[in-house]
C-alpha positions in Angstrom: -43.7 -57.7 4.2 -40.1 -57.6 3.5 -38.7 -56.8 0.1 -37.0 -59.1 -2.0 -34.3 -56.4 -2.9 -32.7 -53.7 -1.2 -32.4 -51.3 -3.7 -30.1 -48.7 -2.0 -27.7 -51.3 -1.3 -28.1 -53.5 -4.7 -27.2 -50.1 -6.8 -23.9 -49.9 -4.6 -23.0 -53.5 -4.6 -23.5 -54.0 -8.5 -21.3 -51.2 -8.6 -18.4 -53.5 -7.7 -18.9 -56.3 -10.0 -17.3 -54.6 -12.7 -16.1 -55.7 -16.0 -13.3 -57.1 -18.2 -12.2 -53.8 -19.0 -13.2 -50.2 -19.9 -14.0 -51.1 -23.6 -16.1 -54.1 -22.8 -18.5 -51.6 -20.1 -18.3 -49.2 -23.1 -19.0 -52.0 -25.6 -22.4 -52.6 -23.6 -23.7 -49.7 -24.2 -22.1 -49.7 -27.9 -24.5 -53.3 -28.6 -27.4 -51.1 -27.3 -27.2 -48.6 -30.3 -26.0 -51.2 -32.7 -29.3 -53.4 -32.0 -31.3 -50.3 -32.6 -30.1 -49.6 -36.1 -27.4 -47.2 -35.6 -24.5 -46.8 -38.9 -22.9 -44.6 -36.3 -22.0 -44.2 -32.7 -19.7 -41.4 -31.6 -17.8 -41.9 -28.1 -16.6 -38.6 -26.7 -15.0 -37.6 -23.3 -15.9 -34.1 -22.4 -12.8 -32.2 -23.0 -14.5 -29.5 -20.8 -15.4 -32.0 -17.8 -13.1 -35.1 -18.1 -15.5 -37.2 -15.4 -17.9 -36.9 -18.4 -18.4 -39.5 -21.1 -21.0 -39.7 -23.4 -21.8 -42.3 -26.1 -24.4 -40.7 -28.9 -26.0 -42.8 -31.8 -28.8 -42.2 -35.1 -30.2 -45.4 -34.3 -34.3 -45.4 -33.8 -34.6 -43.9 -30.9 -36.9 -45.1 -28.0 -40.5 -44.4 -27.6 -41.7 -43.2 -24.0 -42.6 -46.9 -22.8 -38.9 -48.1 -24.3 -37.4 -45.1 -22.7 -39.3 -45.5 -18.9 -37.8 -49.3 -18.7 -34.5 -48.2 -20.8 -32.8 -47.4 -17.3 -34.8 -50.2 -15.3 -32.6 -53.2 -14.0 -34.3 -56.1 -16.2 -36.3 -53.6 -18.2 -36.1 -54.3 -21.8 -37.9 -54.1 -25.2 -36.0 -57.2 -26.0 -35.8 -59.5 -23.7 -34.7 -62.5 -24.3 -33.1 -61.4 -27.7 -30.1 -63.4 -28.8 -29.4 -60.5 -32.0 -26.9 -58.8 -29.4 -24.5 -59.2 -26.5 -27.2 -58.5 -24.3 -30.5 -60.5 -23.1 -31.9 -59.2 -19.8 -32.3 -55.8 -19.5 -29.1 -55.3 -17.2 -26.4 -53.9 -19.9 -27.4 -50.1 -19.8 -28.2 -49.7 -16.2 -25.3 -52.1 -15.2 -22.3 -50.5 -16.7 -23.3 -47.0 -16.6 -23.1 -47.1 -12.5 -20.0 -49.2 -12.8 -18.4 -46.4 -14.2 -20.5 -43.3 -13.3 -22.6 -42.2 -10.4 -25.3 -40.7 -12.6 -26.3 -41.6 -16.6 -28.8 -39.5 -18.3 -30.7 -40.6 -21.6 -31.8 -38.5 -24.6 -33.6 -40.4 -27.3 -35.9 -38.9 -30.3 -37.9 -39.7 -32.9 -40.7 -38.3 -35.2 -39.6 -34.7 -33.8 -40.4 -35.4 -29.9 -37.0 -35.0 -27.6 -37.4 -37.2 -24.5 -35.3 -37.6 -21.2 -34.7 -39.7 -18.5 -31.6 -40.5 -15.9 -30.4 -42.8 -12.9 -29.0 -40.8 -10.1 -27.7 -43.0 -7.5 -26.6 -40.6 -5.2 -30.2 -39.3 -5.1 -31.4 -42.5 -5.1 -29.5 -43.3 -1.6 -31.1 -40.0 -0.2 -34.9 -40.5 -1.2 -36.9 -42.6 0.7 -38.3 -44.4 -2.0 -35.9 -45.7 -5.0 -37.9 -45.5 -8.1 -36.9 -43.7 -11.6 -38.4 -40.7 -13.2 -40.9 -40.8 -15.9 -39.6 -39.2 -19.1 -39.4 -35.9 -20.1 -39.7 -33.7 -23.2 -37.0 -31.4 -23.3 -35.8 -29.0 -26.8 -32.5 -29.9 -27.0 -29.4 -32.8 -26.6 -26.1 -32.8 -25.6 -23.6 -34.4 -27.9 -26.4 -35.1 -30.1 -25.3 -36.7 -33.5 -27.2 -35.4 -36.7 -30.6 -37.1 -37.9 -33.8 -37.4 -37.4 -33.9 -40.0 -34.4 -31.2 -41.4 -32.1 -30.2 -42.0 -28.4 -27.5 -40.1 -27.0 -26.3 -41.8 -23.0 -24.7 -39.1 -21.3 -22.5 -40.8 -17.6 -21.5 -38.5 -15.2 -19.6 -37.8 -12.3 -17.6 -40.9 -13.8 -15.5 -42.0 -10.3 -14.6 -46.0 -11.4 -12.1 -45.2 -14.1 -8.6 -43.8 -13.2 -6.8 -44.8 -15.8 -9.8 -43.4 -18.4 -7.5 -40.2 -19.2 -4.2 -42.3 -19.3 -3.3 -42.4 -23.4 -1.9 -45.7 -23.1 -5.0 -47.0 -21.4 -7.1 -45.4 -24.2 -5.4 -46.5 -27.0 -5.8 -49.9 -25.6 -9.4 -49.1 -25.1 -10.0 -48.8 -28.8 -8.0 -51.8 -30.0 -10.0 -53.7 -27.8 -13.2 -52.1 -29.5 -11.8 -52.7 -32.7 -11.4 -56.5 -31.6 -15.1 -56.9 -29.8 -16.9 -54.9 -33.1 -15.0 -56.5 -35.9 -17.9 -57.6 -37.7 -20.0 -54.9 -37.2 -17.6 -52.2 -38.1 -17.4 -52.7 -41.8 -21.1 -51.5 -42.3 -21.0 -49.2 -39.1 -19.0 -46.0 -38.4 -17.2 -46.2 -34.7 -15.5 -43.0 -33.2 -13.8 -42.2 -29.9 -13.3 -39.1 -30.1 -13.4 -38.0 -33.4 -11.4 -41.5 -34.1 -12.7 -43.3 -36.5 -12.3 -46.5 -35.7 -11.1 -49.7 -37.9 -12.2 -53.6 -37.2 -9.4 -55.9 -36.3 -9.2 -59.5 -36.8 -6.9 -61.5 -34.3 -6.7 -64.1 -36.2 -5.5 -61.9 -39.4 -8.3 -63.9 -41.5 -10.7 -61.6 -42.6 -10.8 -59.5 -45.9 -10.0 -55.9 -44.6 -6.7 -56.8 -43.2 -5.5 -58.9 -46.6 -2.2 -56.3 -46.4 -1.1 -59.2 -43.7 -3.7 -61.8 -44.3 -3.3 -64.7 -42.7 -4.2 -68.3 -43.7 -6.4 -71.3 -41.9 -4.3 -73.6 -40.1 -5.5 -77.0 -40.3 -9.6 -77.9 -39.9 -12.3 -76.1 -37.7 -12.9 -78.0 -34.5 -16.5 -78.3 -33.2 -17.4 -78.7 -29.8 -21.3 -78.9 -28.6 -21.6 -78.1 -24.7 -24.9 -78.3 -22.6 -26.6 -74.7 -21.8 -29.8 -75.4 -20.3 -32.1 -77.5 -21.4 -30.5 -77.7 -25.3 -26.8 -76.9 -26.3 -24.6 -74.4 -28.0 -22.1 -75.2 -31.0 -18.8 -73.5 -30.4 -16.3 -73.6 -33.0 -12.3 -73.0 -33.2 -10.1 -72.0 -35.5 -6.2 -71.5 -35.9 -4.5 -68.9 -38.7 -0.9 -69.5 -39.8 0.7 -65.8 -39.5 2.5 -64.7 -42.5 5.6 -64.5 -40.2 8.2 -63.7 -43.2 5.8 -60.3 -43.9 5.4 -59.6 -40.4 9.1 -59.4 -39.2 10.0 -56.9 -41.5 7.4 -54.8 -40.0 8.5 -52.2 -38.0 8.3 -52.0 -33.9 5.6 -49.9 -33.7 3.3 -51.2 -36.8 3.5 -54.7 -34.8 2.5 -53.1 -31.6 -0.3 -51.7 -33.4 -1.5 -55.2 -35.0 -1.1 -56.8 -31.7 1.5 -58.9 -32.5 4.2 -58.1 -29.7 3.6 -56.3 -26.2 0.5 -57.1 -25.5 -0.9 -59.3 -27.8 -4.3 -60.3 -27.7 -6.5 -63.2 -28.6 -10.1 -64.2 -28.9 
């Protein structure tokens, strides 16, 4: 019997299919610890080993069955779940090996540490691919406080040159603060230590009423076919309160996102 995947060559391939951008792989892993609960989620880049990048959360932690299918491609306790960006399983696995060659997981609750990883390097050495059972262990790296909470540890990070750059990194977190919006008002974001603020593109929403923006004529509906049923997507237009905004200085616009690279929805 033949196999209907080559693992050693599927954990290379996916590799390459990459995403938008640095902060939408983080952002994956970001939903992940938002769908678990978590008021806080602390990005860091090891200061002492700059291939190293963690992402650390008090959400609720993962029991040893959650945890065993955590790193699993298609393994998930919520499959199927249309609460987050993700669905399938694919999110954590996926964008951890598109930036890292190895991601280890530390999750605990009711006292008990455990720990699992994804080593593709030793996966393309073994003879058979499969994934370690979970660990206890006594103690996590970049841990944040509380009782329960995941910490995702990727290492020997080789996919992102321009990770260090701090032009690329300050784009990084705009693009968070775009993609997280709505979530950060009752969550805590920081890359590290940088607490992160939502942004609106569309200068519409109460926590930017300094330059608040008004609807531009009526929301326009549109209902497209996805699968068997279909999907309501809606769009909207702001008027910019241009008069406010030109006085702005240079650098104040740049950081709004109103002039060199602007963004949209």
């Amino acid at each position: 019997m033949t196999e209907v995947v080559n693992v050693k060559n599927f954990l290379f391939s996916i590799r390459e299919t990459g995403y938008r951008s640095f902060a939408h792989t983080l952002a994956e892993l970001i939903d992940n610890s938002l769908q678990a609960g978590a008021t806080k989620v602390s990005i860091t880049i090891n200061p002492e080993d700059t291939s190293q990048i963690s992402v650390a959360d008090n959400g609720s932690g993962m029991a040893h069955e959650a945890l065993r299918t955590a790193l699993q491609f298609g393994g998930s306790s919520r499959f199927g779940d249309r609460s987050g960006a993700g669905r399938f399983g694919m999110g954590l696995p996926t964008s951890s090996i598109t930036l890292a060659r190895r991601v280890d997981v530390y999750t605990w609750k009711a006292g008990t540490i455990l720990h699992s990883y994804l080593d593709i390097d030793k996966l393309q050495r073994s003879q058979r691919a499969s994934l370690p059972h979970p660990t206890k262990v006594s103690a996590v790296p970049f841990a944040l406080t509380g009782a329960q909470g995941t910490t995702v540890i990727l290492s020997r990070c080789d996919r992102g040159d321009k990770i260090h750059d701090p032009a690329h990194l300050e784009q990084t977190k705009f693009e968070l603060r775009r993609i997280f919006r709505y979530a950060l008002p009752r969550s805590v974001l920081e890359f590290n230590n940088d607490r992160l603020d939502p942004f609106d593109p569309l200068f519409m929403s109460s926590f930017q009423s300094e330059h608040c923006a008004a609807q531009y004529g009526p929301v326009l509906q549109y209902r497209l076919p996805v699968g068997s049923g279909n999907s309501l997507v809606e769009v909207r237009f702001s008027e910019l309160p241009v008069g406010a905004l030109r006085e702005l200085p240079n650098a104040d616009k740049q950081k709004l996102g109103i002039s060199r690279g602007a963004v949209s929805l």
